[in-house]
C-alpha positions as CSV (number, residue, x, y, z in Angstrom):
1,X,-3.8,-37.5,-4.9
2,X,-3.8,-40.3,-2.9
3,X,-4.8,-44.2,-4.3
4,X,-7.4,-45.3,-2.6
5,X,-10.1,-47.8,-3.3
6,X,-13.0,-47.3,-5.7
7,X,-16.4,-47.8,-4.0
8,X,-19.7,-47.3,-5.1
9,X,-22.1,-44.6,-3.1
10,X,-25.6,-44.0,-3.5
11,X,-26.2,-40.2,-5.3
12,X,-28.0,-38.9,-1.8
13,X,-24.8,-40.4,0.6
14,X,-22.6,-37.6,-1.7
15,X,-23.4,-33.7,-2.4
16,X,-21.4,-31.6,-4.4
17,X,-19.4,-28.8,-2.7
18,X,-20.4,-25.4,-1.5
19,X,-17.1,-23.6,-2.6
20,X,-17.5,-25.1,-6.2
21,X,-19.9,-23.0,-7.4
22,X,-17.5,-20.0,-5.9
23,X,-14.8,-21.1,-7.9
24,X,-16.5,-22.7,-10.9
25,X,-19.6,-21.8,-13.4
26,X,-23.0,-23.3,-11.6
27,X,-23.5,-26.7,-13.2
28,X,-26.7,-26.6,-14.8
29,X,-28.7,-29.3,-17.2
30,X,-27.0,-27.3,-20.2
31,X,-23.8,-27.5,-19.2
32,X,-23.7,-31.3,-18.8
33,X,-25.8,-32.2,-22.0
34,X,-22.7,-33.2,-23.8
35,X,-22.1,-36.2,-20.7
36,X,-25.4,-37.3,-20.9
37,X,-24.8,-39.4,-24.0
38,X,-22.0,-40.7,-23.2
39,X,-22.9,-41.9,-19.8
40,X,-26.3,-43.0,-20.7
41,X,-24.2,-45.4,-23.0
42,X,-21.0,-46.3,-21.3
43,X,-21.8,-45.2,-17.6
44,X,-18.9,-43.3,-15.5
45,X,-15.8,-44.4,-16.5
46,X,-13.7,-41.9,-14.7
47,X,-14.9,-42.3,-10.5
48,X,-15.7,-38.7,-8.7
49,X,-13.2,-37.9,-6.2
50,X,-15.0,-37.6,-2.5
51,X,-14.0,-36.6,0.7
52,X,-14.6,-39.0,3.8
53,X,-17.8,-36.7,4.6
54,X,-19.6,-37.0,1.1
55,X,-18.1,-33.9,-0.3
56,X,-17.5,-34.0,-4.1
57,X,-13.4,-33.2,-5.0
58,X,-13.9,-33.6,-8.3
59,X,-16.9,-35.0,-10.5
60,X,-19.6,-32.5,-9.7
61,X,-20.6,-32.6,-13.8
62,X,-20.8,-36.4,-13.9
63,X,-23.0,-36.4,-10.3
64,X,-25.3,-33.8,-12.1
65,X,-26.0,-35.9,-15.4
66,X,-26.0,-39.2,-13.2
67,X,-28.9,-37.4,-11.6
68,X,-30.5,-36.6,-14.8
69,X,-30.1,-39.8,-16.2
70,X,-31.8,-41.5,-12.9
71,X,-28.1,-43.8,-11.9
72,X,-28.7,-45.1,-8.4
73,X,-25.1,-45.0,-7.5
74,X,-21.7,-43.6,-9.2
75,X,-18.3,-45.2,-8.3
76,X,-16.0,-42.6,-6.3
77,X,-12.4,-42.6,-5.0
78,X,-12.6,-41.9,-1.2
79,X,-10.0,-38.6,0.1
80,X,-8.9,-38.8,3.3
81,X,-9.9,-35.7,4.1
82,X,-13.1,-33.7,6.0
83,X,-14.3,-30.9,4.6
84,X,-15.9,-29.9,8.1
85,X,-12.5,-30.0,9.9
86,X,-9.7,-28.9,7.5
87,X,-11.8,-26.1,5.0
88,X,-8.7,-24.9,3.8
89,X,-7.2,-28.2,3.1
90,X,-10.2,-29.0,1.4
91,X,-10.9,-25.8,-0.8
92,X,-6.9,-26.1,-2.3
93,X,-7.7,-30.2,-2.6
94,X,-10.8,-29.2,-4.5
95,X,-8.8,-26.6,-6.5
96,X,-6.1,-29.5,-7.7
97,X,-8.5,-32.0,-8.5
98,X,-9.8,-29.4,-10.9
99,X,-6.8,-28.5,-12.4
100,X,-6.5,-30.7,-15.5
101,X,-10.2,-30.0,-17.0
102,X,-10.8,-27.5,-19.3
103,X,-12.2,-24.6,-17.4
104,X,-13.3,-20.7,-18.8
105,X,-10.6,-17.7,-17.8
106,X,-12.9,-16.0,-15.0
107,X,-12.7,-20.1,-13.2
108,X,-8.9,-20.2,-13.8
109,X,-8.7,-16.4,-12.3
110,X,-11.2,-17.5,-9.1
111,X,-8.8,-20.9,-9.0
112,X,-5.3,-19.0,-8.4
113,X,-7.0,-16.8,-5.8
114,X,-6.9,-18.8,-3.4
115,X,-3.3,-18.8,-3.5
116,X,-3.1,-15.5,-2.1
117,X,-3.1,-13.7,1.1
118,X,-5.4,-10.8,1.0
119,X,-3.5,-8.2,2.7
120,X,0.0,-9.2,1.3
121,X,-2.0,-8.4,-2.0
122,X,-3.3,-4.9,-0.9
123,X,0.1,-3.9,0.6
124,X,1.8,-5.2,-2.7
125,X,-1.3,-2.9,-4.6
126,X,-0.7,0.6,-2.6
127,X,2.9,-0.2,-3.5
128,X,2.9,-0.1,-7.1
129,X,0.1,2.6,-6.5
130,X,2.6,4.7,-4.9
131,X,5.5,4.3,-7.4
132,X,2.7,4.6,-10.4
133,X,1.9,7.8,-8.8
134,X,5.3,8.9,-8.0
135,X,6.3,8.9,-11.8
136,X,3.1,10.6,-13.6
137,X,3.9,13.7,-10.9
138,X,7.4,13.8,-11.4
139,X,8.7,17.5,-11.5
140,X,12.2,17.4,-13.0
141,X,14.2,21.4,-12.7
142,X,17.0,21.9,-14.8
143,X,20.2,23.8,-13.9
144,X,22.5,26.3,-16.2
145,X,24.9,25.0,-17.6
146,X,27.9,26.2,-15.8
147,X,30.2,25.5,-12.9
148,X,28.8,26.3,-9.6
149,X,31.3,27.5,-6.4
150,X,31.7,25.0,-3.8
151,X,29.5,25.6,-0.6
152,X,31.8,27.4,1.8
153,X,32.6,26.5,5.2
154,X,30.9,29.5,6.1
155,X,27.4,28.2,4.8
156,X,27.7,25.1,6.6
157,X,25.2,25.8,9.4
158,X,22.7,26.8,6.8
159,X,23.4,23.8,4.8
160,X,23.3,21.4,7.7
161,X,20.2,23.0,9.1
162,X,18.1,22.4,5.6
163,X,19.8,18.9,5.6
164,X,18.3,18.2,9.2
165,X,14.8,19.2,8.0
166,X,14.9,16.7,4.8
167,X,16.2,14.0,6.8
168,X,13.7,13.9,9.1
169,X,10.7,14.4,7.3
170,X,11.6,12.2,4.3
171,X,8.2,10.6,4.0
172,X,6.6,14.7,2.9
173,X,9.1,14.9,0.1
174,X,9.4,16.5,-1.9
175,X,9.0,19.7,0.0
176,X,8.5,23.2,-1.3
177,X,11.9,26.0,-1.0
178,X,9.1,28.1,0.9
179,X,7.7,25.0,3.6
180,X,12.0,24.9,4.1
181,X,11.7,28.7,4.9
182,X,9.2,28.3,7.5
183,X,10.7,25.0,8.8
184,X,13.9,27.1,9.5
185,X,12.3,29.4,11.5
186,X,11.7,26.9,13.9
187,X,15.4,26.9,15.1
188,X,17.2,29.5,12.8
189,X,20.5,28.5,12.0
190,X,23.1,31.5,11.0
191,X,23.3,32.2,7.4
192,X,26.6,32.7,7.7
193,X,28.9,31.3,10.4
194,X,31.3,34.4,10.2
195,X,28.7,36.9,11.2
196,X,27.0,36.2,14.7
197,X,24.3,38.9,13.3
198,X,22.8,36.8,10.2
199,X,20.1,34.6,12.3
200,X,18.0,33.2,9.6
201,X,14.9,35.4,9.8
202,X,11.4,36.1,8.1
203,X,12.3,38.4,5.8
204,X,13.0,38.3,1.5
205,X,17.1,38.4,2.3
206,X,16.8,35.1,4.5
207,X,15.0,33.6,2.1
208,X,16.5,34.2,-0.5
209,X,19.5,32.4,0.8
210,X,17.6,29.3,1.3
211,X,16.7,29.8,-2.5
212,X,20.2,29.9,-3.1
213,X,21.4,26.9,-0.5
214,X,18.8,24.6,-1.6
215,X,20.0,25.0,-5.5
216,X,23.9,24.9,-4.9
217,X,23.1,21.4,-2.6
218,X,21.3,19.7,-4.8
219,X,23.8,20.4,-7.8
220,X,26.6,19.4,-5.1
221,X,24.8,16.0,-3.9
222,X,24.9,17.3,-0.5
223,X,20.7,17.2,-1.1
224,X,19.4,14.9,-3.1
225,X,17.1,16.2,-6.3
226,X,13.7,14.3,-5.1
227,X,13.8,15.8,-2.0
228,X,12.6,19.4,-3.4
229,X,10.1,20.1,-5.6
230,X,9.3,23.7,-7.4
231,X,5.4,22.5,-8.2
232,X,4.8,26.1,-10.6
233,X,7.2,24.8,-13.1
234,X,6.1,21.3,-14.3
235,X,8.3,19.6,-17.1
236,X,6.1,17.1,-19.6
237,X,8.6,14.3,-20.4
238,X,7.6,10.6,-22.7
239,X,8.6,7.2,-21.5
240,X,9.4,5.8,-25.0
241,X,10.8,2.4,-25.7
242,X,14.2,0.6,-27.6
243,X,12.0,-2.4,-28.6
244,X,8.6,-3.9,-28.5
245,X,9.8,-7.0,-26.3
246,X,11.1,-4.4,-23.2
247,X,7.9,-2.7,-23.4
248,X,5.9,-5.8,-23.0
249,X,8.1,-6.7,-20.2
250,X,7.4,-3.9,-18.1
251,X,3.9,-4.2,-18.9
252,X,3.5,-7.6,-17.7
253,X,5.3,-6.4,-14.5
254,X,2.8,-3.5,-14.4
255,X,-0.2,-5.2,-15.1
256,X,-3.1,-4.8,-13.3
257,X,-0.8,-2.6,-10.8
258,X,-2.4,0.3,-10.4
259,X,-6.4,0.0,-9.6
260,X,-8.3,1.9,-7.5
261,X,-11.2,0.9,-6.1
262,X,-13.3,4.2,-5.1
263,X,-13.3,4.8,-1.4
264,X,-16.1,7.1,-1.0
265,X,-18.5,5.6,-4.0
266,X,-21.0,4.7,-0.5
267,X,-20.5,7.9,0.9
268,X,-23.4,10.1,1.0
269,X,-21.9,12.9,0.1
270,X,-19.5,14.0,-2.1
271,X,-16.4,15.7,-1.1
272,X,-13.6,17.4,-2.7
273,X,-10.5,19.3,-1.5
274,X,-9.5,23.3,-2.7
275,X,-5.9,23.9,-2.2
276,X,-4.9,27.6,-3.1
277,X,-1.5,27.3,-4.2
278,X,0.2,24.6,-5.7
279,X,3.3,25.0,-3.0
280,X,1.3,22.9,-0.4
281,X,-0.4,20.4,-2.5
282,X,2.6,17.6,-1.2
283,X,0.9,16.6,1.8
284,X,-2.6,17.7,0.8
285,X,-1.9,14.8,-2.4
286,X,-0.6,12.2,0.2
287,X,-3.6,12.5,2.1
288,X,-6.1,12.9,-0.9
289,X,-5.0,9.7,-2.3
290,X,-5.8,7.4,0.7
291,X,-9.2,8.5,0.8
292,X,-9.7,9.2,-3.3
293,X,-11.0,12.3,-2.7
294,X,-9.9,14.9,-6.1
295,X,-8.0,18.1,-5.3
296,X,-8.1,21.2,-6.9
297,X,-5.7,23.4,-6.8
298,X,-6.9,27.2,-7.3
299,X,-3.9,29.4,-7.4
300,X,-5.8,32.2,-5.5
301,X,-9.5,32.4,-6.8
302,X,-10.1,29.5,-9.2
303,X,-10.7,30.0,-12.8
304,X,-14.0,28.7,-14.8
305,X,-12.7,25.7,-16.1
306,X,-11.5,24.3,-12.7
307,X,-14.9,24.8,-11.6
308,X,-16.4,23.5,-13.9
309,X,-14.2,20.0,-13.9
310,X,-15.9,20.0,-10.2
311,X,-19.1,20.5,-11.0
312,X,-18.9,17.7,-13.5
313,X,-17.3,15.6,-11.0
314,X,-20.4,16.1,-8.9
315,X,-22.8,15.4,-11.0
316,X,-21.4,12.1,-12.2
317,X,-21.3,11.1,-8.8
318,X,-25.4,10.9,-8.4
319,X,-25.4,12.4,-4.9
320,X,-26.9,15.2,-3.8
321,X,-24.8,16.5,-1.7
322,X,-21.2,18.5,-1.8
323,X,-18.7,19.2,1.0
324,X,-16.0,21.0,-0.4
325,X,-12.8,21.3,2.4
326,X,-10.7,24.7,1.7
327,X,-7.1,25.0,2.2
328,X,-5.6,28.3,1.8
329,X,-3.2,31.5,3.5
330,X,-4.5,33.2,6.8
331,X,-5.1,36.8,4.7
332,X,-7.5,38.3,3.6
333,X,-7.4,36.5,-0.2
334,X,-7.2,33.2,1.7
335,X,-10.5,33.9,3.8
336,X,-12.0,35.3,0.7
337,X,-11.2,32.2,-1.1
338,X,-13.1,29.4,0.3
339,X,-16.5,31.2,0.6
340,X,-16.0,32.7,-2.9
341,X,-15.4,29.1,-4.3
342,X,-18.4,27.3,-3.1
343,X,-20.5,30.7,-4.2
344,X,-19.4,30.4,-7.4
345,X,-20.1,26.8,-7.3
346,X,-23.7,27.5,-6.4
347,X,-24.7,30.8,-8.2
348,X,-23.1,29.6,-11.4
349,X,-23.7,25.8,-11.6
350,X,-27.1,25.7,-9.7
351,X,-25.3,23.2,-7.0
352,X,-27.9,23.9,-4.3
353,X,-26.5,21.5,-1.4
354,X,-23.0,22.7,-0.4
355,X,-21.2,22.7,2.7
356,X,-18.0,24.4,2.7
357,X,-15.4,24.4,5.3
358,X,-12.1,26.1,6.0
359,X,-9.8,23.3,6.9
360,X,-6.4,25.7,7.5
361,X,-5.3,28.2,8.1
362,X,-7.7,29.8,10.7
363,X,-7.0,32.2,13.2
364,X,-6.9,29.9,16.3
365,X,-4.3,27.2,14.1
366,X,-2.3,30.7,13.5
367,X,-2.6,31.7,17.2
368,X,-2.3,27.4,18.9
369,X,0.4,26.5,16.8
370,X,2.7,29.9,17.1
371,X,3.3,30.1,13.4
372,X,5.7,32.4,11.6
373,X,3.8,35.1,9.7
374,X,4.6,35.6,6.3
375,X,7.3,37.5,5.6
376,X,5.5,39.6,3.5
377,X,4.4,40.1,7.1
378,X,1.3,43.0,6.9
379,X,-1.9,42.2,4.8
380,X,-2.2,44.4,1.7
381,X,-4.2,47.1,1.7
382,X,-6.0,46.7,-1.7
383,X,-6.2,43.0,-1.4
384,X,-9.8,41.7,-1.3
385,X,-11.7,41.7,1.9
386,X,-9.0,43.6,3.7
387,X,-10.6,45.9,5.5
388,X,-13.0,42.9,7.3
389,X,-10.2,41.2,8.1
390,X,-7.7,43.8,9.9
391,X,-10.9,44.6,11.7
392,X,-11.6,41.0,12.9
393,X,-7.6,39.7,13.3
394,X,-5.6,42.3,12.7
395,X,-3.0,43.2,9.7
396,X,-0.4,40.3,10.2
397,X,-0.6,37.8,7.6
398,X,0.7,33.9,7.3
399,X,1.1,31.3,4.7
400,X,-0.4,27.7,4.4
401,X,3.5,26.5,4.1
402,X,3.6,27.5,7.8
403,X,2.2,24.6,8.5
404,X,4.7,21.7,9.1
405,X,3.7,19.0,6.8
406,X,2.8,16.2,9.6
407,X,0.6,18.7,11.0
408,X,-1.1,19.9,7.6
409,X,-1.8,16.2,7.2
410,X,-3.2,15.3,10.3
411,X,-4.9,18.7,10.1
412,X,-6.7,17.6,7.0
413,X,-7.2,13.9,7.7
414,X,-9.2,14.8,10.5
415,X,-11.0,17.5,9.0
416,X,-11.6,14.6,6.3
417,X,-13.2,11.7,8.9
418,X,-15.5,14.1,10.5
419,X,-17.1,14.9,7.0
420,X,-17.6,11.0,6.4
421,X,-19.0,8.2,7.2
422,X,-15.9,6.4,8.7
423,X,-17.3,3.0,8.8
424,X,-18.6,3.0,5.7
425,X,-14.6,3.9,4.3
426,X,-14.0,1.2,6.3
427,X,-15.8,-1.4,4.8
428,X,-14.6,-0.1,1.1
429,X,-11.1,-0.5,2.2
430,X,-11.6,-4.1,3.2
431,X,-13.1,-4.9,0.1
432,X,-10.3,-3.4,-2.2
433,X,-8.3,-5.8,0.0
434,X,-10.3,-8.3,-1.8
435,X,-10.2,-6.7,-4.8
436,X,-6.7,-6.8,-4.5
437,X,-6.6,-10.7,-4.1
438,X,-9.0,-11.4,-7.6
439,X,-6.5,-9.4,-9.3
440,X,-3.5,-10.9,-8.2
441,X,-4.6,-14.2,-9.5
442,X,-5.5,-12.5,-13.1
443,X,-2.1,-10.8,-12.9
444,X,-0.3,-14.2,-12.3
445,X,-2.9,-16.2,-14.3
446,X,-2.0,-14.0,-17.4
447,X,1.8,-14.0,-17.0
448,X,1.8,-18.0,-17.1
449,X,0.1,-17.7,-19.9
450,X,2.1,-15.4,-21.4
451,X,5.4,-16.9,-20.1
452,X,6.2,-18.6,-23.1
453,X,5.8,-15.9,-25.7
454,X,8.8,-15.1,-27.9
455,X,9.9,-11.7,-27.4
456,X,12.3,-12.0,-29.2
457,X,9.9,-12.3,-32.2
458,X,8.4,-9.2,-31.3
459,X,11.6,-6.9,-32.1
């Protein structure tokens, strides 16, 4: 700080700062009872620090117990500085003149926030959320153990084709073998450039040699492994350690990284997403996360426990209210679906207030959108609800992986903000932004503190 010259002020011509009780614990009579001696007997001896419109810096404990004690005036060091025309400048001077007393964690923690810019701290927050995220859902595949052919010259346009798709739609990775099948079908390629007559097509054979393409590429590096997913075969893996000082390492990096705040905790209803299959949860999850909302995914009709998890989910949430938003095939299962779900929700969990809503596929998105039908092509006859659907759309069936992923998600995101209050998601978004900020400073706060520990100790 500046030297200036001491003067005396009478205790009304000084107040102590707004912001200090923000930062700092409220000073109270308590909390000054151990000055009160000691300044009773040998007056201030340290001088408060002031700015030059009466502001208190620094002394607000010794202005408190010199207004106990009934001092007329307390000797103070004059900052040039105005608290009414530089608030910044004055809340990070009031911060440094602080710095050197002893002061409780949560007052450090509130001191090194104000360090921090509240939306590089939420963009640095989603980050680590995403790459958090990213490594609990990995889905590793492993290949047989034997040398694979190269891909021929004659696959090439197949190849190529697939490549095109990946490449351009990098941020829905990974994608599904069967959203590739439909994504082809957009512009077929040839499945084999020798044979003018082998236009990729909706069918098992053409499919199959996207199955096949898709595995040989990514053993080859022509396609990277990330970039395809096969969600119905989940490996469980362990993140273990060589020694305790690399774990405490990555901790510290980690720490505090991955909080949520809940998004739709002011919400007046609760809502959750139904996804049938498990090949289309990739952009149902991206969109899921922004807004917290769980996902379920059913695999056709959803079991008890499933269900049950919901129900649960509901309760704890203390509203009264459920809007539960349905993904699922355009067939007769897939309309069946959704209304079975929330019945069953109802009739066996006594959940009275439902609302449930068939987000995709419907019959206009099929008919809008000019979809490929699945190439199973023709509803089954002895699937549920058959004969009510061929009467009302006809037999020709299609799959939820018909949807390109951009539209899926923009399908579902609006789906989503006409079921909530918008504003009110708002307003919980800017405050995790805040959020964000107070733990920054813990995060940064406790690595200081921690900076000095020997790891090598720890091994």
């Amino acid at each position: 700080m500046n030297d200036s010259s001491i003067r005396r002020f009478d205790l009304d011509q000084i107040r102590p700062a707004p912001e200090n009780e923000q930062l700092y614990h409220r000073v109270t009579t308590e909390s000054v009872s151990d000055l009160i001696p000691s300044i009773r007997e040998h007056g201030i001896l340290e001088p408060l620090v002031v700015s030059e419109d009466g502001f208190i810096l620094s002394g607000h404990r010794r202005y408190h117990a010199a207004g106990i004690i009934g001092l007329a005036t307390v000797p103070c060091r004059v900052e040039p500085i105005r608290r009414d025309e530089d608030r910044d400048g004055f809340l990070l001077l009031l911060r440094e003149a602080n710095r050197q007393r002893v002061k409780t964690l949560d007052e450090v923690v509130r001191e090194e926030a104000i360090s921090y810019d509240p939306d590089d701290c939420y963009t640095a927050l989603i980050e680590a959320r995403k790459k958090l995220r990213g490594r609990a859902m990995r889905v590793m595949e492993l290949g047989e153990e034997r040398k694979r052919a190269r891909i021929s010259d004659a696959k090439r346009p197949l190849l190529e084709a697939l490549v095109r798709i990946l490449d351009g739609n990098q941020g829905w990775w990974p994608y599904t073998v069967r959203q590739l099948h439909y994504n082809l079908l957009n512009d077929p390629p040839l499945i084999h450039a020798g044979k003018p007559d082998s236009t990729y097509r909706n069918d098992l054979r053409s499919y199959r040699a996207c199955v096949d393409i898709c595995l040989r590429a990514r053993f080859c590096g022509a396609i990277p492994w990330n970039a395809i997913a096969d969600e119905t075969r989940p490996i469980i893996t362990w993140t273990t350690w060589a020694d305790p000082a690399l774990f405490v390492r990555d901790q510290l990096e980690k720490f505090l990284s991955a909080y949520w705040r809940d998004l739709m905790q002011s919400q007046p209803a609760h809502v959750e997403l139904m996804v049938e299959k498990n090949t289309a949860l990739g952009p149902v999850k991206e969109v899921a996360a922004r807004y917290c909302i769980p996902v379920t995914s059913g695999r056709g009709f959803a079991s008890g426990p499933p269900r049950h998890a919901l129900a649960e989910r509901f309760r704890a949430s203390g509203k009264d209210r459920l809007v539960v938003l349905c993904l699922s095939d355009f067939d007769p299962p897939g309309e069946e679906v959704a209304t079975s779900f929330a019945r069953t929700l109802r009739d066996d969990f006594a959940m009275r207030r439902i609302e449930a809503q068939k987000v995709c596929l419907t019959h206009d998105q099929v008919r809008n959108l000019k979809l490929a039908h699945s190439f199973d092509q023709k509803a089954k006859p002895k699937s549920q609800g058959y004969d009510r659907f061929v009467r009302q759309y006809g037999p020709d069936v299609y799959e939820l992986e018909a949807l390109p992923a951009e539209t899926l998600s923009s399908i579902l995101t609006k789906a989503i903000d006409r079921v909530i209050d918008v504003d009110l998601f708002n307003a919980e978004v800017e405050r995790e932004k805040v959020d964000s900020t107070g733990l920054q400073a813990v995060r940064e706060t406790v690595k200081r503190l921690l900076a000095n520990v020997n790891m090598g100790g720890l091994q």
